[in-house]
The first five atom37 places (N, CA, C, CB, O) and aatype in JSON, in Angstrom:
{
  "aatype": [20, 20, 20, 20, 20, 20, 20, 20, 20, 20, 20, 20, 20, 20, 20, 20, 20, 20, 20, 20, 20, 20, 20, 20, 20, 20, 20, 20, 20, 20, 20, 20, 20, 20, 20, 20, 20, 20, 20, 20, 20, 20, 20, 20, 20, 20, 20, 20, 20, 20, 20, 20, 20, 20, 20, 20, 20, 20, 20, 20, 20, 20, 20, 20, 20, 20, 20, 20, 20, 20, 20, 20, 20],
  "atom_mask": [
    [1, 1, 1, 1, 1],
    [1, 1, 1, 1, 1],
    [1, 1, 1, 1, 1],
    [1, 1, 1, 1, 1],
    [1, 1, 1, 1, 1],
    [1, 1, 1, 1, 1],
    [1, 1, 1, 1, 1],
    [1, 1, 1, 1, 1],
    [1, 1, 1, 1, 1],
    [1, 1, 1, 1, 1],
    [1, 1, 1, 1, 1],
    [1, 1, 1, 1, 1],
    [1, 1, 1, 1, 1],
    [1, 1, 1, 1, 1],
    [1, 1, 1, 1, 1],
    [1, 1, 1, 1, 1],
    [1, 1, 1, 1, 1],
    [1, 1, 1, 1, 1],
    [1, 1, 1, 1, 1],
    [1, 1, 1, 1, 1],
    [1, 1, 1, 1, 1],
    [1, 1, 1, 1, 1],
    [1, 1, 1, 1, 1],
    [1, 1, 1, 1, 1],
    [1, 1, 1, 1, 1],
    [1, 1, 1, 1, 1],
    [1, 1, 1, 1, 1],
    [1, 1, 1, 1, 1],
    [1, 1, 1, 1, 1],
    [1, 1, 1, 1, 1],
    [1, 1, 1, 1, 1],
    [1, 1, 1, 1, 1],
    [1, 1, 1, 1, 1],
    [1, 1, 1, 1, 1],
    [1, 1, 1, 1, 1],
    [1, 1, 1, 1, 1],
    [1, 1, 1, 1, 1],
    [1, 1, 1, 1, 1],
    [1, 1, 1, 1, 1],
    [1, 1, 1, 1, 1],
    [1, 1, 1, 1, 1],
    [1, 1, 1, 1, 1],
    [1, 1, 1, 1, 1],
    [1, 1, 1, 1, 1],
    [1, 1, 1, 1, 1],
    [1, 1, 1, 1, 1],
    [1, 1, 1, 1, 1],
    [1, 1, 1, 1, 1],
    [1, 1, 1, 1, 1],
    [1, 1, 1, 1, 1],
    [1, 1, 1, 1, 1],
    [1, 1, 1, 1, 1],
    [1, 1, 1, 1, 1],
    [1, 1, 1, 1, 1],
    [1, 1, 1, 1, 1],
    [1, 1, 1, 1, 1],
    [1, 1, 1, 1, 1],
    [1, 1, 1, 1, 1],
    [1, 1, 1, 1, 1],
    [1, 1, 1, 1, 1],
    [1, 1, 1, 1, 1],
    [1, 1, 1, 1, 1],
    [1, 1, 1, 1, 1],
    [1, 1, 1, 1, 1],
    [1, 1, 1, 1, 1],
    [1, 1, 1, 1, 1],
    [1, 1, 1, 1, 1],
    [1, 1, 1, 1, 1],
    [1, 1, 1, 1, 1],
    [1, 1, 1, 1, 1],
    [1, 1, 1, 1, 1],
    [1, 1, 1, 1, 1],
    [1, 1, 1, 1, 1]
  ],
  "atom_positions": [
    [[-15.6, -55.43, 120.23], [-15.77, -55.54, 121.67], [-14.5, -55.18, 122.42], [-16.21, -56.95, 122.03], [-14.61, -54.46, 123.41]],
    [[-13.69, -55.48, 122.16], [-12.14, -54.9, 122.84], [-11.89, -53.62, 122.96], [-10.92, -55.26, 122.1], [-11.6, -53.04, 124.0]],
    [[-12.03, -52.96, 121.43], [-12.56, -51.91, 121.64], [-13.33, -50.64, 122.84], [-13.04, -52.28, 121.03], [-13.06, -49.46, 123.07]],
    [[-14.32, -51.56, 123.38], [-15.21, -51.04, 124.31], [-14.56, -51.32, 125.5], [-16.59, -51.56, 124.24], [-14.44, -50.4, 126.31]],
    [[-14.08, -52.54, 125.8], [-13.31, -53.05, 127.28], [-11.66, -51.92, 127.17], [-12.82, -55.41, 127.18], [-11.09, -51.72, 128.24]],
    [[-11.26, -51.5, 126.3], [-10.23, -50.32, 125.81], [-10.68, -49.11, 127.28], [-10.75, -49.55, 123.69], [-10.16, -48.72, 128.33]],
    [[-12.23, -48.86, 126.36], [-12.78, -47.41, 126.73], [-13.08, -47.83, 128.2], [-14.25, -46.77, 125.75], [-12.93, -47.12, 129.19]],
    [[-13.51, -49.08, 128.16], [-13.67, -49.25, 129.72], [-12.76, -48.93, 131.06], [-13.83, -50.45, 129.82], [-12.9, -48.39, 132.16]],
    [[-11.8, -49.58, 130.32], [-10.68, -49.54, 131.95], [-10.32, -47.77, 131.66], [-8.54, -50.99, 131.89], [-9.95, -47.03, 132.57]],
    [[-10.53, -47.31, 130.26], [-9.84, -45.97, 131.01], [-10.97, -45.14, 131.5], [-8.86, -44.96, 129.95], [-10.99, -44.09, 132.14]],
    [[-11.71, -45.76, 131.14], [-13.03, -45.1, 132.0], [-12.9, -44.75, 133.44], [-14.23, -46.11, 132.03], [-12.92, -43.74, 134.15]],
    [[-12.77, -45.78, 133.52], [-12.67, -46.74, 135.08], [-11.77, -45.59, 135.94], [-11.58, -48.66, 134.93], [-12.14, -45.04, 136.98]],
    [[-10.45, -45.37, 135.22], [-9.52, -44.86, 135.44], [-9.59, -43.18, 136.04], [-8.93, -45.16, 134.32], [-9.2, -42.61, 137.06]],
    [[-10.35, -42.75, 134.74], [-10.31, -41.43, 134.73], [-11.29, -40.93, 135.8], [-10.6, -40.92, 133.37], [-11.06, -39.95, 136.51]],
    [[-12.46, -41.74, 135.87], [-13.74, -42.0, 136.95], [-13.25, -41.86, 138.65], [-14.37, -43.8, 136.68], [-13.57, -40.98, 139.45]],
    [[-12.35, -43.07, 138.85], [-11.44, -43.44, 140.23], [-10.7, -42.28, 140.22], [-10.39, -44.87, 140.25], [-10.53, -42.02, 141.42]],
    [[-10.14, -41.41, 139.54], [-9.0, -40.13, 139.87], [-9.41, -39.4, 140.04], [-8.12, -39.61, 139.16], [-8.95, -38.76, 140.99]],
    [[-10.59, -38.82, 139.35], [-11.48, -37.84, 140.12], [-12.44, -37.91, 141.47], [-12.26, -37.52, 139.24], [-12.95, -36.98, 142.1]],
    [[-12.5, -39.44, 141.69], [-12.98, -39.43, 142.72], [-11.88, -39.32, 144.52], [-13.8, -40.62, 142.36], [-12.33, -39.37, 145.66]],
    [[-10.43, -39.18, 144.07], [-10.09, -39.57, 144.86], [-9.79, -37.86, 145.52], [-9.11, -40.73, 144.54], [-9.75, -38.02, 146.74]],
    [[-9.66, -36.88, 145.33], [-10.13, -35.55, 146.28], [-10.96, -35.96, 146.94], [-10.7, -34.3, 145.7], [-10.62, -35.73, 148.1]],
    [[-11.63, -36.32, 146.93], [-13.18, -36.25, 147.66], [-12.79, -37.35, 148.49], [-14.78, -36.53, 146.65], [-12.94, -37.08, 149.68]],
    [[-12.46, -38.17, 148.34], [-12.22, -39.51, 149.13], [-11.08, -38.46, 150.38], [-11.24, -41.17, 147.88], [-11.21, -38.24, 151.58]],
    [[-10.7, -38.31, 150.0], [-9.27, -37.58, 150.4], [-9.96, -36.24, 151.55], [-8.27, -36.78, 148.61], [-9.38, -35.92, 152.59]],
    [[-10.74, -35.87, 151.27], [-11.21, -34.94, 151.85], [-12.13, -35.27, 153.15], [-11.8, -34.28, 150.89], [-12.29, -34.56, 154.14]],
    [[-12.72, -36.63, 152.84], [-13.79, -37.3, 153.66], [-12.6, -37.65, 154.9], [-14.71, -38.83, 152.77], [-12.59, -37.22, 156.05]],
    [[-12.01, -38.22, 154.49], [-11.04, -39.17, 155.03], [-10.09, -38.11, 155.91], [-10.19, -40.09, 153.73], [-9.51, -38.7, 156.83]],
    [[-9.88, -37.06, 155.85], [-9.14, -36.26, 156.45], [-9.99, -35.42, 157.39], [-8.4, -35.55, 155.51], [-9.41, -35.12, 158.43]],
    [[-11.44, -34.91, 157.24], [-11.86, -34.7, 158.0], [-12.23, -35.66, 159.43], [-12.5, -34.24, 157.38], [-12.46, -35.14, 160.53]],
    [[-12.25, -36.93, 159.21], [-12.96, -38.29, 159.67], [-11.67, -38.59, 160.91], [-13.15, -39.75, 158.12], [-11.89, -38.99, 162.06]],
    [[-10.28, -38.27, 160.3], [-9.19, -38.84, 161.41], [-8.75, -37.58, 162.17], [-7.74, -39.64, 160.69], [-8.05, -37.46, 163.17]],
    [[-9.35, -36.7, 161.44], [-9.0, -34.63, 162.55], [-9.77, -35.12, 163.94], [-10.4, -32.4, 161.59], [-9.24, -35.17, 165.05]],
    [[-11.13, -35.48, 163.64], [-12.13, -35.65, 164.65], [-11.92, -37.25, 165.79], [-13.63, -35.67, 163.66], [-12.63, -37.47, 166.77]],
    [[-11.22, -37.83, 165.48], [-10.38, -38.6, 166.2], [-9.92, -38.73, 167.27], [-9.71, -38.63, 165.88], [-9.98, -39.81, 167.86]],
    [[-9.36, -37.66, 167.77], [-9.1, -37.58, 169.51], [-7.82, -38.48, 169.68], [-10.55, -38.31, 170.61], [-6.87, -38.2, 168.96]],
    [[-7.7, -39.61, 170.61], [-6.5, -39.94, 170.56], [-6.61, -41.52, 170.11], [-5.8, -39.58, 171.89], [-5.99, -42.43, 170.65]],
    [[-7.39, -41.65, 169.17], [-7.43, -43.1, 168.23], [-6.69, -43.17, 166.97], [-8.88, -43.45, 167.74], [-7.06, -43.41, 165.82]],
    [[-4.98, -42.77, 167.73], [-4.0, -42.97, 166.33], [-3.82, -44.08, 165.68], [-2.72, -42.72, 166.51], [-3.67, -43.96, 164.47]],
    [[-3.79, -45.18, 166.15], [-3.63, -46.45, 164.99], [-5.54, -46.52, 163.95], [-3.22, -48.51, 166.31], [-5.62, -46.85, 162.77]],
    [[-6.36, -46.26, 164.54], [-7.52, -45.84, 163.74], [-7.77, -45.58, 162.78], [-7.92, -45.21, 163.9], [-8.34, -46.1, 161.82]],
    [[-6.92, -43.94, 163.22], [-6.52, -43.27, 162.2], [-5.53, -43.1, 161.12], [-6.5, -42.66, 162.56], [-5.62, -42.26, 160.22]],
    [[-4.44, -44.1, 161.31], [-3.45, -44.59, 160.32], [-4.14, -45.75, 159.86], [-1.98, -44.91, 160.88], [-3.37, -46.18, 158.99]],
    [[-4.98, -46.41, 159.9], [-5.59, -47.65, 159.21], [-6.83, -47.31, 158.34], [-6.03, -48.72, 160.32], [-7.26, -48.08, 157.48]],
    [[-7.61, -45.59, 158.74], [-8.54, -45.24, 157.94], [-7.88, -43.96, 156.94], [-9.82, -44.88, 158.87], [-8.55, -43.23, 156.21]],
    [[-6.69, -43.92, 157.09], [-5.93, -43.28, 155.88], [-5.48, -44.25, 154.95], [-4.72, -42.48, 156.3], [-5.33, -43.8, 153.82]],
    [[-5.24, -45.43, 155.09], [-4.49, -46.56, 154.27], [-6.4, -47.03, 153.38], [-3.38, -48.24, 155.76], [-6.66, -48.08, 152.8]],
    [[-7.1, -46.14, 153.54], [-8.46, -46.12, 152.73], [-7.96, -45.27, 151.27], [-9.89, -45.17, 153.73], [-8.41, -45.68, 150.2]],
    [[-7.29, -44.41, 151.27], [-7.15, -43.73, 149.97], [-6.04, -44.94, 149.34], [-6.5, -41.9, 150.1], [-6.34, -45.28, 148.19]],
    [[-5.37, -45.32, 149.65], [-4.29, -45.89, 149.12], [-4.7, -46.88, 148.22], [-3.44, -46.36, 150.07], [-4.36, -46.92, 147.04]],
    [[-5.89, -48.17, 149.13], [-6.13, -49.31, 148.59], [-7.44, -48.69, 147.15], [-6.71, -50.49, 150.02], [-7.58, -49.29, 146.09]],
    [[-8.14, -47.55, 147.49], [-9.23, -47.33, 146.79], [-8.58, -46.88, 145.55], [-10.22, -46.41, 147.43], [-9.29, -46.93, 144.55]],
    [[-6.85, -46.26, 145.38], [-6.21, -46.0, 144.93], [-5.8, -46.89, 143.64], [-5.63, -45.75, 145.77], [-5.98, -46.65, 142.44]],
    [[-5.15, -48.05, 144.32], [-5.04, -49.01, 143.85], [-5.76, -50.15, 143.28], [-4.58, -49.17, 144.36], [-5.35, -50.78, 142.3]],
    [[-7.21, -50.47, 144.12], [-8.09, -51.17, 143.12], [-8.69, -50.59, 141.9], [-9.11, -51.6, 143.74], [-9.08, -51.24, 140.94]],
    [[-8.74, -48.83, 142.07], [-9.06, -48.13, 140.74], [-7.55, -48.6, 139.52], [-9.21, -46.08, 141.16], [-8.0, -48.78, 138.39]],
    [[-6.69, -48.71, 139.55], [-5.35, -48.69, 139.18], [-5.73, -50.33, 138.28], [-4.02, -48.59, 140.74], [-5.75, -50.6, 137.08]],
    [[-5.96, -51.03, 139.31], [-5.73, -52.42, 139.08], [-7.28, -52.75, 137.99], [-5.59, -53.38, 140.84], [-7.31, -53.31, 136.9]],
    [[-8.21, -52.27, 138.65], [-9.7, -52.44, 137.6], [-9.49, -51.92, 136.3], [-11.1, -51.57, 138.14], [-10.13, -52.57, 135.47]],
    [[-8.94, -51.15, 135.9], [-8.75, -49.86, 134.62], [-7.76, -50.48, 134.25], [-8.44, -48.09, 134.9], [-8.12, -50.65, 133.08]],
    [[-6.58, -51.07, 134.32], [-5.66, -51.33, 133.54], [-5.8, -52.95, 133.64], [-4.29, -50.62, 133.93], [-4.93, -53.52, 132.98]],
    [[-6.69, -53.8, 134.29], [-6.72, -54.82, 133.97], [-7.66, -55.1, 132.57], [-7.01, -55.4, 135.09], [-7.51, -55.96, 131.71]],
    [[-8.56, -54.14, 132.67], [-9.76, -54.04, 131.94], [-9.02, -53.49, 130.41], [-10.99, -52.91, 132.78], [-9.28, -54.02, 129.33]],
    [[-8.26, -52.57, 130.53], [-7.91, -51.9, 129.14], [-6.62, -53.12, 128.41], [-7.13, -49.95, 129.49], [-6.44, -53.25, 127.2]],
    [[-5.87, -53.89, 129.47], [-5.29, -55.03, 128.85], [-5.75, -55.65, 128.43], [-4.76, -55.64, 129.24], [-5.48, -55.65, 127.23]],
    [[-6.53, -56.47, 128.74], [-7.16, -57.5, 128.37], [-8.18, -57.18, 126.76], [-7.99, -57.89, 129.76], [-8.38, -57.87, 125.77]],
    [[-8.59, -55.92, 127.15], [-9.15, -55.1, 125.74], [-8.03, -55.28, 124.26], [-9.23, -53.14, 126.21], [-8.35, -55.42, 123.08]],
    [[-6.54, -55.18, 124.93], [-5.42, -55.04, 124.01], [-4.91, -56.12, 123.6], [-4.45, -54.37, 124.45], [-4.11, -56.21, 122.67]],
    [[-5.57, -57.48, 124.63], [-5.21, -58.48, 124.5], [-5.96, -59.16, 123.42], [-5.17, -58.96, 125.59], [-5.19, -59.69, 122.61]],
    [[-7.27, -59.33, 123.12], [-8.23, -59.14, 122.16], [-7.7, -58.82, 120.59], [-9.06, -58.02, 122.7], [-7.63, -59.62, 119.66]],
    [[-7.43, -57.73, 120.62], [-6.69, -56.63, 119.84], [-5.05, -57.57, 119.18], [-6.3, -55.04, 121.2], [-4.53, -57.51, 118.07]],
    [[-4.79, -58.07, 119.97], [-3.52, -58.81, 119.63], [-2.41, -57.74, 119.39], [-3.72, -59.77, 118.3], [-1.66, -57.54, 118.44]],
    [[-2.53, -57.27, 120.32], [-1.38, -56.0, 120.81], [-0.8, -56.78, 121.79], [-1.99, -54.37, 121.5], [0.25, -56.14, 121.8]],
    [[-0.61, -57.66, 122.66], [0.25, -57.93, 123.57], [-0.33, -59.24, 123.95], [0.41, -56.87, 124.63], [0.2, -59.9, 124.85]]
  ]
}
C-alpha cells in the first residue's frame, strides 16, 4: 500500500504541473479584460500561486507519508 500512496502523490504532482499552463492562460486572459480593477486583478493572479502550492503540498504530502510506511524516513 505505500507503494501506491508513492505513485500517488507523484501522480498528483505530475497531474497539477501540467495543469498549471492552462490555469495560467485562463487567468491571464480573465485580468487583460479587467479594465481598471487592479487589486482584482492582483488577487486573481495569486490563483496560480496557491493552486501551485496545494498541488506541491498534496503530492509530496502523499508520497511522504507513502515513504513513511516504507520506513525510509
Amino acid at each position: 500500500m505505500a507503494l501506491g500512496r508513492m505513485i500517488t502523490g507523484f501522480i498528483t504532482v505530475v497531474v497539477g504541473a501540467s495543469l498549471v499552463p492552462t490555469l495560467v492562460t485562463v487567468i491571464t486572459s480573465a485580468t487583460t479584460n479587467m479594465g481598471n480593477m487592479t487589486s482584482a486583478a492582483q488577487l486573481l493572479e495569486l490563483t496560480v500561486l496557491f493552486f501551485a502550492l496545494g498541488v506541491m503540498i498534496a503530492g509530496v504530502g502523499t508520497a511522504v507519508s507513502g515513504l513513511v510506511e516504507y520506513g525510509l524516513i
